[in-house]
PDB file of N, CA, C and O in Angstrom:
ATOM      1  N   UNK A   1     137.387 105.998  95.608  1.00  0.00           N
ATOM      2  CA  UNK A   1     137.207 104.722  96.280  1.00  0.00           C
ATOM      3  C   UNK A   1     136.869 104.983  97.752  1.00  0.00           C
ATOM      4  O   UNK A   1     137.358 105.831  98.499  1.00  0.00           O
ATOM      5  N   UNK A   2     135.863 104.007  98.022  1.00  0.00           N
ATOM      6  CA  UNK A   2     135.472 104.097  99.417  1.00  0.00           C
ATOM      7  C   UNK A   2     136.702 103.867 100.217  1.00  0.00           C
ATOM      8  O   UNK A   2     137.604 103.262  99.637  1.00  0.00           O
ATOM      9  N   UNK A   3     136.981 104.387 101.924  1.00  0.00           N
ATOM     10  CA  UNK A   3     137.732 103.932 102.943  1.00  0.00           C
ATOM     11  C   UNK A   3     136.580 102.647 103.349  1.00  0.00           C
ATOM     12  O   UNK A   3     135.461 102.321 102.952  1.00  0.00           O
ATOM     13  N   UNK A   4     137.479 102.190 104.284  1.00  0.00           N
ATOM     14  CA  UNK A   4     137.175 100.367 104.533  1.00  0.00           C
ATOM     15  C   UNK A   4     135.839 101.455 106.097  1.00  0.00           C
ATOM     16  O   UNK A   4     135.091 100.708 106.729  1.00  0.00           O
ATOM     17  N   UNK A   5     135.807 102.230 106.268  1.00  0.00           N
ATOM     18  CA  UNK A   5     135.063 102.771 107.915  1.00  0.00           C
ATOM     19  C   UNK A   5     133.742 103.107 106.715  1.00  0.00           C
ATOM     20  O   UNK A   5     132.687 102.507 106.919  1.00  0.00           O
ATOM     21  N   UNK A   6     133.821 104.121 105.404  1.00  0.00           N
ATOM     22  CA  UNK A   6     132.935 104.300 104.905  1.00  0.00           C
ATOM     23  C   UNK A   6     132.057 103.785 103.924  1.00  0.00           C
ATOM     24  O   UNK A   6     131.060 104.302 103.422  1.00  0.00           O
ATOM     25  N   UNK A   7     132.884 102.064 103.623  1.00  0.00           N
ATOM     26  CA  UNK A   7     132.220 100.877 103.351  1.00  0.00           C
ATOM     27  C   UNK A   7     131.432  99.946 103.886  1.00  0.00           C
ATOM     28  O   UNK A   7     130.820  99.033 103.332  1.00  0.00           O
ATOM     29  N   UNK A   8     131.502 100.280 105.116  1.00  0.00           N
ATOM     30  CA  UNK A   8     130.783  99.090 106.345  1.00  0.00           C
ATOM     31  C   UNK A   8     129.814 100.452 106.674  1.00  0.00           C
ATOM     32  O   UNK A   8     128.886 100.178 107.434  1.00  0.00           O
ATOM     33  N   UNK A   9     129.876 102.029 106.184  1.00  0.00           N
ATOM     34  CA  UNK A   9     128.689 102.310 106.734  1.00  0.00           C
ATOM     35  C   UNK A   9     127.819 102.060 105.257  1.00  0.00           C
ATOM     36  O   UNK A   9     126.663 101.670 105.424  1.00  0.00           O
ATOM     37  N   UNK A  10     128.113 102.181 104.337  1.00  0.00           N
ATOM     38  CA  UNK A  10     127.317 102.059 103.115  1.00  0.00           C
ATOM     39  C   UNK A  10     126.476 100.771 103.253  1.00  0.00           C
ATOM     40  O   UNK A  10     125.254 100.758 103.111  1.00  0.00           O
ATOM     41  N   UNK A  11     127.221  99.705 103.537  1.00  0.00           N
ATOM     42  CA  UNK A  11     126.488  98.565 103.810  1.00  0.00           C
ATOM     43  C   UNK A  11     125.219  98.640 104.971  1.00  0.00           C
ATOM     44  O   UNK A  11     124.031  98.340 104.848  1.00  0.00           O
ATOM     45  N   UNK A  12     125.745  99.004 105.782  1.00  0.00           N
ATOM     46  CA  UNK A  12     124.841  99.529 107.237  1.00  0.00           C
ATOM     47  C   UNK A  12     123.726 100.166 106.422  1.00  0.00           C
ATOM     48  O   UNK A  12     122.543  99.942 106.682  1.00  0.00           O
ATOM     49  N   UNK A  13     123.962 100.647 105.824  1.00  0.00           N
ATOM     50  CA  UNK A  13     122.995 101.877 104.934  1.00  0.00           C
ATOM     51  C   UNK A  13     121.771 100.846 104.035  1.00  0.00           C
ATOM     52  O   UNK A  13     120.549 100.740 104.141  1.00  0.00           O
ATOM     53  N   UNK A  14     123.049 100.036 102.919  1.00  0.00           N
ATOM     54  CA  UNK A  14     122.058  99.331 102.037  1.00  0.00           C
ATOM     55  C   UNK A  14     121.186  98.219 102.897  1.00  0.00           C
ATOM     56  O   UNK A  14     120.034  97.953 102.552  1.00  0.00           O
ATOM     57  N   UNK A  15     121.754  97.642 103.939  1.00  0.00           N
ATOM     58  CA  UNK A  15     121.247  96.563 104.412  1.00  0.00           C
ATOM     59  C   UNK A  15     119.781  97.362 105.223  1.00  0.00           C
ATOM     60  O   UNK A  15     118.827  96.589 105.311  1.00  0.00           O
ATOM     61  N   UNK A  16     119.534  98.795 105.800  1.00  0.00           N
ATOM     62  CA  UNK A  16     118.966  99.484 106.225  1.00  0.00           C
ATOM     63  C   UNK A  16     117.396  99.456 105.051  1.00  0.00           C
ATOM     64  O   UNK A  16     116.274  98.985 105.236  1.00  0.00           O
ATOM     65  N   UNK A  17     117.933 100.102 104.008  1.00  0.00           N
ATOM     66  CA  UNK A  17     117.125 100.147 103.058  1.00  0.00           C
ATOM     67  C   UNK A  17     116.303  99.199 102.694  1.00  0.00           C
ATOM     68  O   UNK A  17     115.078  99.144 102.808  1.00  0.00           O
ATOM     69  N   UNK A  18     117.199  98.304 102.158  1.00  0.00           N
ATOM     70  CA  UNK A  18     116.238  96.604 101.718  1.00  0.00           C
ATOM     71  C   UNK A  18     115.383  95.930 103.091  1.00  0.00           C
ATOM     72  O   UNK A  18     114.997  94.771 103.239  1.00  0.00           O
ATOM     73  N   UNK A  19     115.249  97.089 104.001  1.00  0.00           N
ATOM     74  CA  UNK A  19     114.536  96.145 105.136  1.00  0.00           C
ATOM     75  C   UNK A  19     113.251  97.174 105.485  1.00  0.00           C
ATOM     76  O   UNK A  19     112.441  97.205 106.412  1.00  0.00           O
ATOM     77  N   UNK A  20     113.449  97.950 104.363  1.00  0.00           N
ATOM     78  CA  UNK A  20     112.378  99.434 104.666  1.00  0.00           C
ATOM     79  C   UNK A  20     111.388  99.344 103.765  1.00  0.00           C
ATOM     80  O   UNK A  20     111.892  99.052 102.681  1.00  0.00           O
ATOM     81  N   UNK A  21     109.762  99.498 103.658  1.00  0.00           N
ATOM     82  CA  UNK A  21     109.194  99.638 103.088  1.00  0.00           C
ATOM     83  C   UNK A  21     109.230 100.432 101.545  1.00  0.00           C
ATOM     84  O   UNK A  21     109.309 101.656 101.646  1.00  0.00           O
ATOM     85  N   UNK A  22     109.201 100.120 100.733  1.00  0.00           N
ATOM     86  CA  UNK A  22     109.560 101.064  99.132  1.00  0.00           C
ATOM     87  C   UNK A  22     108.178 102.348  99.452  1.00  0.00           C
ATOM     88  O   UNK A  22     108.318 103.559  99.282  1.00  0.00           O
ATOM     89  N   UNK A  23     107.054 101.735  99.881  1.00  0.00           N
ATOM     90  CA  UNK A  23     106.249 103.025  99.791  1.00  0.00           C
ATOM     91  C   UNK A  23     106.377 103.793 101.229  1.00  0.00           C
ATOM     92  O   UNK A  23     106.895 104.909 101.190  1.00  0.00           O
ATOM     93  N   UNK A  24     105.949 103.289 102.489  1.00  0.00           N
ATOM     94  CA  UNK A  24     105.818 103.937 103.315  1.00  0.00           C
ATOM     95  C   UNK A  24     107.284 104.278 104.226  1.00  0.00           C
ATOM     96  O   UNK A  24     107.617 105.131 105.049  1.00  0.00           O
ATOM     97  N   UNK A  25     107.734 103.454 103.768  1.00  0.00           N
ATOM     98  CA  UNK A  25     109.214 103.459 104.677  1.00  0.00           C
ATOM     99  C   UNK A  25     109.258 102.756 106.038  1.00  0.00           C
ATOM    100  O   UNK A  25     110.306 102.755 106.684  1.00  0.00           O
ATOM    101  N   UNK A  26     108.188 102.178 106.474  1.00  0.00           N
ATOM    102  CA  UNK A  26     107.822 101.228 107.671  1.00  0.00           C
ATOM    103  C   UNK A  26     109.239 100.122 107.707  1.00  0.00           C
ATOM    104  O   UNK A  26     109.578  99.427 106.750  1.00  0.00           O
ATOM    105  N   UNK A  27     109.679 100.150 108.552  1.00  0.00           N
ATOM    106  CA  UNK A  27     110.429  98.664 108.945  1.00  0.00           C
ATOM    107  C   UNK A  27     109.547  97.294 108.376  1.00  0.00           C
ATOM    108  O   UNK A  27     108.463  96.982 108.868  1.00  0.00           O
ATOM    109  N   UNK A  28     110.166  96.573 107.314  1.00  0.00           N
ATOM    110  CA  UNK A  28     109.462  95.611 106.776  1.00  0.00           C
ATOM    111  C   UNK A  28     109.701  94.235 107.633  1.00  0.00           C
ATOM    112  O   UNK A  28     110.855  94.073 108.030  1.00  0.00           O
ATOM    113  N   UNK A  29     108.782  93.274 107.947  1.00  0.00           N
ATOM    114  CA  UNK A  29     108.931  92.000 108.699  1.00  0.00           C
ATOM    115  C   UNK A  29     109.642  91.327 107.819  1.00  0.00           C
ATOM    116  O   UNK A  29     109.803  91.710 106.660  1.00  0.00           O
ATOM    117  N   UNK A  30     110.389  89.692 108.567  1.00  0.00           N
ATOM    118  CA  UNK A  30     111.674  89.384 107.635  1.00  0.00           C
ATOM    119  C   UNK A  30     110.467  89.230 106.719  1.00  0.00           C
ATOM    120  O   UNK A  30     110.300  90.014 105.784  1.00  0.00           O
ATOM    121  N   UNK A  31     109.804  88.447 106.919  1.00  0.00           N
ATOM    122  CA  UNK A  31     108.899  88.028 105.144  1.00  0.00           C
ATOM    123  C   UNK A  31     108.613  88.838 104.005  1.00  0.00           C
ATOM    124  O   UNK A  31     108.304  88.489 102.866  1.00  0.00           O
ATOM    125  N   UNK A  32     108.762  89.949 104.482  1.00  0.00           N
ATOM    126  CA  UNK A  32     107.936  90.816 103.673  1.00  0.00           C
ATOM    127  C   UNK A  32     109.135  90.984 102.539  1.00  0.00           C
ATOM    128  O   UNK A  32     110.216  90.396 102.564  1.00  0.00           O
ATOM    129  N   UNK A  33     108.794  91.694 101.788  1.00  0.00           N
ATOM    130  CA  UNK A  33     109.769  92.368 100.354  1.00  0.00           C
ATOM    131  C   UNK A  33     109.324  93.359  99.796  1.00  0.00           C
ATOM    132  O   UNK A  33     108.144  93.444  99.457  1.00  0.00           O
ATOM    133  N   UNK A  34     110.487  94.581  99.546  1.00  0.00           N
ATOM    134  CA  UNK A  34     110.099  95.549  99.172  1.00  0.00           C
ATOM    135  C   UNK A  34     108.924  96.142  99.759  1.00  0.00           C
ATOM    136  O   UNK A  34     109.411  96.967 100.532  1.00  0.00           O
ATOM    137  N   UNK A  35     107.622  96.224  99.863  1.00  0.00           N
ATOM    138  CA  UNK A  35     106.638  96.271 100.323  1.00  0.00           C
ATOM    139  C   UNK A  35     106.057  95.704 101.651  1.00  0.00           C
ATOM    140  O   UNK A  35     106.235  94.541 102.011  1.00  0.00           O
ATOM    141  N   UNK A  36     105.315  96.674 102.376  1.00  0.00           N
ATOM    142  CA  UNK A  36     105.012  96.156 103.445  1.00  0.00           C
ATOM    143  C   UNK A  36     103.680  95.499 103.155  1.00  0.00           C
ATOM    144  O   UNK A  36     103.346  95.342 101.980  1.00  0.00           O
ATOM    145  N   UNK A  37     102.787  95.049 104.280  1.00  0.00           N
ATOM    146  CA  UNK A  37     101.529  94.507 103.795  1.00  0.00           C
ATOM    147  C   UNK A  37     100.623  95.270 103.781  1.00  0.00           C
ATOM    148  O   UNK A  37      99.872  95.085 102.824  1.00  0.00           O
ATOM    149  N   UNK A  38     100.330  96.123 104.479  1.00  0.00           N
ATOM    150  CA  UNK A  38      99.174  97.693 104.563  1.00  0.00           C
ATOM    151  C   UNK A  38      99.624  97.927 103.063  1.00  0.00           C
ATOM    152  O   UNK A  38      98.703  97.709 102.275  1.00  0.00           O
ATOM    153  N   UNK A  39     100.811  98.318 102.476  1.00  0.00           N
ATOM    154  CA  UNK A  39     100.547  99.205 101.239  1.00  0.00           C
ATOM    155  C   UNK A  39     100.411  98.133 100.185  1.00  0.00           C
ATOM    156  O   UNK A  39      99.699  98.418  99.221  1.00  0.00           O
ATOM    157  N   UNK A  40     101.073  96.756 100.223  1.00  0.00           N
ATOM    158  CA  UNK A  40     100.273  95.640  99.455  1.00  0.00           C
ATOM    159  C   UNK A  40      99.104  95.723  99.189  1.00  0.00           C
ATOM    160  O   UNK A  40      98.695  96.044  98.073  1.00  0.00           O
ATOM    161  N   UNK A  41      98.156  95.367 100.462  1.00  0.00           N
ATOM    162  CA  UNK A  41      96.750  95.737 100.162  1.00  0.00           C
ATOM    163  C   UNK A  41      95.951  97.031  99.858  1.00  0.00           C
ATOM    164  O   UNK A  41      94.769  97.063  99.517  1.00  0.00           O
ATOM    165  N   UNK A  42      96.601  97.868  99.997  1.00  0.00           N
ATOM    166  CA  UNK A  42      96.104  99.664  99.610  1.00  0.00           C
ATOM    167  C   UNK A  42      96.067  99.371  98.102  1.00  0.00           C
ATOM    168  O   UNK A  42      95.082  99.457  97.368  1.00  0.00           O
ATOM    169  N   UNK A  43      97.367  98.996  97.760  1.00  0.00           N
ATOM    170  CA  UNK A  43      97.444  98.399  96.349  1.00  0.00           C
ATOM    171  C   UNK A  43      96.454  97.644  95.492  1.00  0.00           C
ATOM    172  O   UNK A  43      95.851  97.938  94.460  1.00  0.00           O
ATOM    173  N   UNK A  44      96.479  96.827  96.080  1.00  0.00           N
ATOM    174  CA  UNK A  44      95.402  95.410  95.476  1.00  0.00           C
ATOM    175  C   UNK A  44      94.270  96.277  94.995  1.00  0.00           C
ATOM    176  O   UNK A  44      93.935  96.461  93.825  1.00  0.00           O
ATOM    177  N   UNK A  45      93.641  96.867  96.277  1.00  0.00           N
ATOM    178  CA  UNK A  45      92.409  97.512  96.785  1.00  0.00           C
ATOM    179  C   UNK A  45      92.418  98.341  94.903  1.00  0.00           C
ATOM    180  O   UNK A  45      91.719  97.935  93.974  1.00  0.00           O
ATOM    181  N   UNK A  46      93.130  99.186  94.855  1.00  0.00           N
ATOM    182  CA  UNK A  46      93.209 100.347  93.934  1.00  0.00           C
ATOM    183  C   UNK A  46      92.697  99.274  92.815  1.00  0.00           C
ATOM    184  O   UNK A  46      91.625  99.194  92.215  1.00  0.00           O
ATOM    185  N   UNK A  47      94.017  98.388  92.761  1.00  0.00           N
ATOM    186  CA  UNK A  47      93.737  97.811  91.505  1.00  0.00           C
ATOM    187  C   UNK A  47      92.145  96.762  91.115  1.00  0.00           C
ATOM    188  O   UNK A  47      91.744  96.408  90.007  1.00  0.00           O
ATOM    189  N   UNK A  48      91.717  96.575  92.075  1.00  0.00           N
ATOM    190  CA  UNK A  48      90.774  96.241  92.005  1.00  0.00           C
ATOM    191  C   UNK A  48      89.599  97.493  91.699  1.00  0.00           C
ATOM    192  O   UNK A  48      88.957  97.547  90.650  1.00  0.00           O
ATOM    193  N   UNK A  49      89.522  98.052  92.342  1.00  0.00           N
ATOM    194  CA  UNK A  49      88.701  99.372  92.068  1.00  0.00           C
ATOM    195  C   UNK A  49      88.943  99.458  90.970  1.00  0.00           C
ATOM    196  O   UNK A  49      88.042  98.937  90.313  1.00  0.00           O
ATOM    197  N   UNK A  50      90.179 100.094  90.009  1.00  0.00           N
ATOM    198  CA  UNK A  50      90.398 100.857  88.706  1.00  0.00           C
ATOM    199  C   UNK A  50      89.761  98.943  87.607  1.00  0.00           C
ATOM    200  O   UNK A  50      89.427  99.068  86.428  1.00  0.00           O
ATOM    201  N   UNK A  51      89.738  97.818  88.131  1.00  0.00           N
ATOM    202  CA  UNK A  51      89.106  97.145  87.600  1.00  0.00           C
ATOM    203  C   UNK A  51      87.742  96.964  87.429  1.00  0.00           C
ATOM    204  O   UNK A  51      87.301  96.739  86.302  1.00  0.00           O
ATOM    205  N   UNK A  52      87.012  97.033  88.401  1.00  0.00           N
ATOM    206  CA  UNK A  52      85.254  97.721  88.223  1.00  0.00           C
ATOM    207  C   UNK A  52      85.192  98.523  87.615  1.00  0.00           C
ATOM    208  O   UNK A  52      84.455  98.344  86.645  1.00  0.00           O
ATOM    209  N   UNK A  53      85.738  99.641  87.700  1.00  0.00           N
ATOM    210  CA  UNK A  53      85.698 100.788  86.815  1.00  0.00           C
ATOM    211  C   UNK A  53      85.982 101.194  85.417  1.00  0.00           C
ATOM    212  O   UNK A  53      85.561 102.128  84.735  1.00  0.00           O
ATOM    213  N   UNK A  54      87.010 100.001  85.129  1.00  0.00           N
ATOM    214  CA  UNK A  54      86.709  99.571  83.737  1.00  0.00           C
ATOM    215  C   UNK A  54      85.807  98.562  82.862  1.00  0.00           C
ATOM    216  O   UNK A  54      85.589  98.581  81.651  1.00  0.00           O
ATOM    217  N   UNK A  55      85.254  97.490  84.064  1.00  0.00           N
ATOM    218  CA  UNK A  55      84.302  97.029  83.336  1.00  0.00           C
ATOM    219  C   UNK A  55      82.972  98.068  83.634  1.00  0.00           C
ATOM    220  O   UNK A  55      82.462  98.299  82.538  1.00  0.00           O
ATOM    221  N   UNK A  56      82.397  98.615  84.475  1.00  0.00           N
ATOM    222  CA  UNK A  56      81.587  99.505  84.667  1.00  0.00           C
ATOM    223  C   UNK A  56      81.566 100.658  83.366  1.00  0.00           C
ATOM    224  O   UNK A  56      80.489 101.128  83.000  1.00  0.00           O
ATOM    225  N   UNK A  57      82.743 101.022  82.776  1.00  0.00           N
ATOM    226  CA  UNK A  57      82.941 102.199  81.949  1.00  0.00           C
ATOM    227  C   UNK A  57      81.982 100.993  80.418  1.00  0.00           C
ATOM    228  O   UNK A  57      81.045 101.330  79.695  1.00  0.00           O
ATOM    229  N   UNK A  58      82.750  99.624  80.452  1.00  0.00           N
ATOM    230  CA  UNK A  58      82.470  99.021  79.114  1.00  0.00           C
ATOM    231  C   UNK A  58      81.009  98.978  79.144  1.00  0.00           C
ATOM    232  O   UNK A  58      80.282  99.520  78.311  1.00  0.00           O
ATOM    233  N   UNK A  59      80.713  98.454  79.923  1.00  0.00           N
ATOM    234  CA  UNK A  59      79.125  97.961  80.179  1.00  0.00           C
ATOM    235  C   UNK A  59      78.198  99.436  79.699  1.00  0.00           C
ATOM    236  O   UNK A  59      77.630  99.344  78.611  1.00  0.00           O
ATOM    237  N   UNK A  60      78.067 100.507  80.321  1.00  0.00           N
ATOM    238  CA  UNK A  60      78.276 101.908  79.640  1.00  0.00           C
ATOM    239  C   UNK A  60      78.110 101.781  78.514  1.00  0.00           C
ATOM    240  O   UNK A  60      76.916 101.646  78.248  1.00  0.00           O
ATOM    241  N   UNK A  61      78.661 101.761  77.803  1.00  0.00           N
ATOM    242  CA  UNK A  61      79.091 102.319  76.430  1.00  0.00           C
ATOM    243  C   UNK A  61      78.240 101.067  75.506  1.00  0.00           C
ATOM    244  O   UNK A  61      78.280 101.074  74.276  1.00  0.00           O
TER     245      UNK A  61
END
C-alpha cells in the first residue's frame, strides 16, 4: 500500500500524464485529448494517403 506522501506523488504523476501528448509527449492544451493537434493531423494526413493508395492500387488491377 501506498504512504499518503507517495499517493499525492502518483497523482502528481497521473494528472502529469493525461495532460501529455500519447505520441509526442508535448504538453497538451486544455482542449486537446490524448493527442496533440500536429500529431492529429500527421495522422489524418497518413490516413488519407494509405486511402489513395488503396483506391489507386484498385483502379490498377
Amino acid at each position: 500500500m501506498l504512504s499518503p506522501s507517495q499517493s499525492i506523488q502518483y497523482q502528481k504523476e497521473s494528472v502529469e500524464r493525461a495532460l501529455t501528448c500519447a505520441n509526442c509527449g508535448k504538453k497538451l492544451h486544455v482542449l486537446e485529448v490524448h493527442v496533440c493537434e500536429r500529431c492529429i493531423y500527421e495522422c489524418l494526413n497518413m490516413v488519407e494517403h494509405n486511402e489513395k493508395y488503396k483506391q489507386h492500387r484498385r483502379i490498377k488491377k
